[in-house]
C-alpha positions in Angstrom: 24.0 -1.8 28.8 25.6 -0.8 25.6 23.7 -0.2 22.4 24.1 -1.4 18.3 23.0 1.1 15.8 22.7 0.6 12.3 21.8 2.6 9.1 21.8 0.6 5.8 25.1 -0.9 5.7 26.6 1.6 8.6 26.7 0.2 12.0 28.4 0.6 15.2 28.3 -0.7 19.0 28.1 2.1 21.1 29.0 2.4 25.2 27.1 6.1 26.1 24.5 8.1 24.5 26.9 10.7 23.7 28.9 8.0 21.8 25.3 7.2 19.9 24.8 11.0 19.2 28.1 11.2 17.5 27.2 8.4 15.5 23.8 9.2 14.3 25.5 12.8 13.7 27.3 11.9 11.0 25.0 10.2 9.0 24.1 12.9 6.7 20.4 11.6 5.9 19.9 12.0 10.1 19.1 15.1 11.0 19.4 15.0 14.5 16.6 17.2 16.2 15.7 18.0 19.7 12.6 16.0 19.9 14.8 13.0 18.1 17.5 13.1 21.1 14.4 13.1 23.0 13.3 10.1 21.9 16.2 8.2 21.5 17.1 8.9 25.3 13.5 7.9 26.8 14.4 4.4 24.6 18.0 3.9 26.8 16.8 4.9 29.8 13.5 2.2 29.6 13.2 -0.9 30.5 11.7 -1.7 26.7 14.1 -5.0 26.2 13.4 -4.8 22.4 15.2 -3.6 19.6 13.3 0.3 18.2 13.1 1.5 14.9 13.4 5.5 14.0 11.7 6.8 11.0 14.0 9.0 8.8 11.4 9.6 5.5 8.8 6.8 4.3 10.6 3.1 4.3 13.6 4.2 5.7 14.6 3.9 9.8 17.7 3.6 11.5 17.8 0.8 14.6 18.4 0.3 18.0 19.0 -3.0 19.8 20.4 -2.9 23.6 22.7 -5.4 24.3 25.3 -6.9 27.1 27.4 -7.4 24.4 31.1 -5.6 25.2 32.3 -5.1 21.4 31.0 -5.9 17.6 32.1 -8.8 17.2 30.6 -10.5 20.8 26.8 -8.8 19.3 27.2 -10.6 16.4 28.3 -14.1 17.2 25.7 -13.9 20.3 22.5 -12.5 18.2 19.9 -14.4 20.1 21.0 -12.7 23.2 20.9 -9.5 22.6 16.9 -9.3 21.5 14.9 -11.1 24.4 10.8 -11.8 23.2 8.5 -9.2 24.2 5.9 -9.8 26.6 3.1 -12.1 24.5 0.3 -9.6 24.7 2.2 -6.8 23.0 1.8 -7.5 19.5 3.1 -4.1 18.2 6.2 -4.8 19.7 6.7 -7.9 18.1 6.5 -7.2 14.9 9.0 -4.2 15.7 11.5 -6.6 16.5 10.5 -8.9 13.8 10.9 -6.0 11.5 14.4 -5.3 12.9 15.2 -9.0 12.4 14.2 -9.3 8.6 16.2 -6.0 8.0 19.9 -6.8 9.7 22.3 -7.6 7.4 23.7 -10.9 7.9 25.1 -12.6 4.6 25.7 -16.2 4.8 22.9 -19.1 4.4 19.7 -19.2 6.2 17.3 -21.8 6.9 13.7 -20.3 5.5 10.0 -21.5 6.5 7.0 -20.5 5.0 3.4 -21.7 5.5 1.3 -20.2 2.6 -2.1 -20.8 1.4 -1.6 -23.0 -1.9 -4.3 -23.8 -4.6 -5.1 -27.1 -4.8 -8.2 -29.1 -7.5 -10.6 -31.0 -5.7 -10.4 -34.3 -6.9 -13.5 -35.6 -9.1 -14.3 -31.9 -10.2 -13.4 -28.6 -11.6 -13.3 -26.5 -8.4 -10.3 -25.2 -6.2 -9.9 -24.4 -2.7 -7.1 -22.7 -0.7 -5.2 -25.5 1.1 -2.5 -24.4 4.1 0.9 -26.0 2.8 4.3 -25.7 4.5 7.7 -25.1 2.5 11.1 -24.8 3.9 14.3 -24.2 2.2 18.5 -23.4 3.0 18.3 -19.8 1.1 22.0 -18.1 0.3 21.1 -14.2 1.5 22.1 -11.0 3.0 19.1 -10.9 5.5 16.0 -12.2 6.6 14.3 -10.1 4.1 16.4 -11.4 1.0 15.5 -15.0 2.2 11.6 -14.4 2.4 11.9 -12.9 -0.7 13.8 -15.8 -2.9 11.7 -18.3 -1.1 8.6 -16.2 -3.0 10.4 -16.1 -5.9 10.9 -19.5 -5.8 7.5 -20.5 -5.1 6.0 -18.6 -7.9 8.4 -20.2 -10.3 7.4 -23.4 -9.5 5.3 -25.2 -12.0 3.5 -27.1 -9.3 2.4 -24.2 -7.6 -0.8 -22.4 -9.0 -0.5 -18.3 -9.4 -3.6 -17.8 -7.5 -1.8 -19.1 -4.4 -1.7 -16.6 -1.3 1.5 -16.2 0.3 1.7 -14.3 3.6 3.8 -11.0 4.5 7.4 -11.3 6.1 6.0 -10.1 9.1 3.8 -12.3 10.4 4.2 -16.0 12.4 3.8 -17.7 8.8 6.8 -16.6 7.8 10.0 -17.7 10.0 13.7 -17.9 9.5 17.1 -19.0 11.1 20.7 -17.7 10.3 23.1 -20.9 10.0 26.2 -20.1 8.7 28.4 -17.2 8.0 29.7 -17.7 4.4 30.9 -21.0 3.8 27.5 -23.3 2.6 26.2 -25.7 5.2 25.9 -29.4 5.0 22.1 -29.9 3.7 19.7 -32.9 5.1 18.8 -35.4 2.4 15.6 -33.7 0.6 16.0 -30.3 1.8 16.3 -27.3 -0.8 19.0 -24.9 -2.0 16.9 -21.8 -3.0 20.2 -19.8 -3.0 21.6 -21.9 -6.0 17.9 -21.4 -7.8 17.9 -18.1 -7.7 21.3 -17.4 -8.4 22.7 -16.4 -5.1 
């Protein structure tokens, strides 16, 4: 089992925990510590199939994903391998590896759904009421994160869609995204939407 680490835009595929060590040691914001090398050795030595987040200050971690995967390149043209689906009662773990997910940095186009509770008139009368409407999109971006966000964007942009709209958090099973393609833009479906272009990807 061999193991991807990433920091921001620094990442590496590591074969041995010393190699991991050496890696996370020279990251200047790590400050590798005893109880750290603690942790990140219980993690390797689990059976915890799921990629792990360490905390560095608040909003900022470093991740860990174990994978089969033999160099960088084979981890990254084999994503869905690498990260099998926790068990289905474990609902902290899954929004770790969601969390993990939105945050790797993949440029290239995704495809972006998003089921969000949209204001809608009652016909015949002057009252609202929260209506649950679906919205997909191909969104240009450099992660899952940057999709969900220009599909928001997007959204509130709209004339069509009311202000007082609810729209849920990246996290959750409302939200849900695919990577497609790499760089080059895909070949859209008659109807479907270009968020990238909107939003000036």
């Amino acid at each position: 089992m061999n193991i991807y680490a990433r920091y921001f835009d620094q990442d590496t595929l590591v074969h041995s925990f010393d190699e991991l060590l050496e890696f996370l040691s020279s990251i200047p914001d790590i400050h590798v510590t005893q109880e750290l090398v603690s942790e990140v050795r219980a993690y390797l030595d689990s059976d915890m199939p799921y990629p792990k987040r360490y905390k560095i200050r608040p909003r900022v971690y470093f991740i860990l994903i174990k994978t089969t995967a033999a160099s960088m390149a084979e981890f990254k043209a084999n994503r869905k391998t690498v990260a099998p689906a926790p068990p289905a009662n474990d609902s902290y773990n899954k929004k770790e590896m969601k969390m993990a997910q939105l945050a790797e940095v993949r440029p290239g186009w995704y495809k972006g759904r998003i089921i969000f509770k949209r204001v809608i008139q009652i016909p015949n009368t002057t009252k609202f009421q929260y209506q649950d409407t679906a919205f997909s999109a191909y969104v240009k971006a450099q992660s899952g994160q940057e999709c969900y966000n220009k599909i928001i964007n997007h959204l509130k942009n709209r004339q069509d869609v009311d202000l007082r709209s609810q729209f849920p958090s990246a996290r959750g099973q409302s939200f849900q995204f695919e990577f497609l393609y790499p760089v080059l833009a895909p070949v859209f479906k008659a109807g479907s939407t270009s968020v990238g272009a909107k939003a000036g990807a």
